[in-house]
N, C-alpha and C positions, 0 to 999 in steps of 0.2 A: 114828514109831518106826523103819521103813525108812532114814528119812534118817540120824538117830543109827548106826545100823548101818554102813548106809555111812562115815558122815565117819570112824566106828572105824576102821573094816577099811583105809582110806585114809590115816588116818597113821600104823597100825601100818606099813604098806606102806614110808612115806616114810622112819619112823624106820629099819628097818629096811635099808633104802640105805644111807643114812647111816653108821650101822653097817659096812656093807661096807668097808673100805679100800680093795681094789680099784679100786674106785667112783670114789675121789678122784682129782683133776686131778693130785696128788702120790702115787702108787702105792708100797705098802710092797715093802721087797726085804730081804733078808735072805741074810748071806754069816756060813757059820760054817765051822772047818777049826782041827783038832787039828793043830798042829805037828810037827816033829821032836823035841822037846820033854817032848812030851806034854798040849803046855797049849792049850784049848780055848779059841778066840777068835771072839766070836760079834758082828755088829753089826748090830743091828734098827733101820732106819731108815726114812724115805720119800724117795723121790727127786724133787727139783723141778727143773723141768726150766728151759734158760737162757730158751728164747722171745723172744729177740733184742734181750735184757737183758743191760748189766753187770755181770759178777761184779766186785762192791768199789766200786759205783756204785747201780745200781737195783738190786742182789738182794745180801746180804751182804757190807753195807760194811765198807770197811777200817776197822780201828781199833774198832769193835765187837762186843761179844758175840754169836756166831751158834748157834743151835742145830745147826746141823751137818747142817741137813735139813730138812724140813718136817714139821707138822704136829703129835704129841707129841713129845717130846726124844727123843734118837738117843741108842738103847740101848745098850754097849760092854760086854760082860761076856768076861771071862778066868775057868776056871776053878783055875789056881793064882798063888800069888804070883807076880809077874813082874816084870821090868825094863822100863819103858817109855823110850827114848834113852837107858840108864843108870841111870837114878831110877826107886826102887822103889813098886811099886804092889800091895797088896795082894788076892786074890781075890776075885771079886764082880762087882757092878754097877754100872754108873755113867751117868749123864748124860753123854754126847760134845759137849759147844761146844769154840768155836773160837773165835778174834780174828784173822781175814782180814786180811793185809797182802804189798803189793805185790813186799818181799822176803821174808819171814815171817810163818809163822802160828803160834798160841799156841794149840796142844791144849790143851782143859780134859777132865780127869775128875773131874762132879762128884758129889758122893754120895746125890744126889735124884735116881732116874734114871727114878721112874713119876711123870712128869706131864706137864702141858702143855711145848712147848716155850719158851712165852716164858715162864718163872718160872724167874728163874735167881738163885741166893745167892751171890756170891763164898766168902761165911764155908764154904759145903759143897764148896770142891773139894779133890779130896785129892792133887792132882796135874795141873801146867801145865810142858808141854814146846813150847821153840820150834823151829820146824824150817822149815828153808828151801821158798818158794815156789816151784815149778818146773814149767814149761811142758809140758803135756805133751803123749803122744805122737801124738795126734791129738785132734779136737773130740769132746767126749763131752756131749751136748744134755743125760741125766738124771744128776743126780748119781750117780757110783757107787764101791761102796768093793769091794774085792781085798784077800785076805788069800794069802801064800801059807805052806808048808810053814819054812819059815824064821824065819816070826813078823811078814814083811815088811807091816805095811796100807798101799794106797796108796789115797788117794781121787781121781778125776779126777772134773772137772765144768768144762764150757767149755774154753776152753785151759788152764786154770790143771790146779794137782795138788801135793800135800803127799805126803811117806809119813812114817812113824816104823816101830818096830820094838819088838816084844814078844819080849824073850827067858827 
């Protein structure tokens, strides 16, 4: 009966880690900031980090769908209608992938944006903007995305780095 006890109390324990995000080798980060605007831009992700892996080789190859992150799908929620590069995207939540390439990358917003990160529908995006790859300004080991006052997002991660714009 003690043993039963134990092995409980032990994977409650374990599950409960698990649980944790923190916890993971991929740690959640989370960058939200109200515009000049007014419009609230919020991105719930986890950051993997490069670990002396290629970006568009070993870690988010080029020419493929990427969750934009690790671990569940990478949250992007605006709270009012917006313009994302020009092309409008309605308030709400969305799935963040991407399609990594060594000149361009191809923002997805897609409309399933609580699940896992590898369950991806083309049929659900409601918006793909392409925006130039661009080197950026120093080595950033954990993925990380930057929103500023302007509407500017810019993610760096390794030398690489995308931005677009929510206006």
């Amino acid at each position: 009966m003690l043993s039963l006890a134990a092995t409980t109390l032990l994977t409650s324990l374990v599950a409960s880690a698990q649980d944790d995000k923190s916890k993971r080798p991929s740690p959640p980060a989370k960058v939200s900031v109200t515009t000049n605007s007014g419009n609230t831009i919020t991105i719930d992700y986890s950051q993997p980090s490069v670990k002396g892996r290629t970006i568009g080789n070993d870690i988010a190859p080029y020419g493929k769908v990427w969750r934009t992150g690790a671990n569940e799908a990478t949250v992007f929620e605006i709270s009012k209608d917006a313009k994302i590069n020009g092309k409008s995207l309605p308030a709400g939540k969305y799935g963040l992938y991407s399609i990594p390439g060594e000149k361009n990358w191809t923002i997805i917003f897609n409309k399933t944006w609580d699940q896992s990160g590898l369950k991806y529908a083309e049929a659900d995006d409601a918006l793909r903007v392409v925006v130039p790859a661009q080197k950026a300004p120093s080595f950033t080991e954990k993925m990380t995305f930057t929103v500023d006052k302007s509407g500017k997002v810019v993610q760096m991660w390794g030398n690489s780095s995308f931005a677009f714009t929510v206006k």
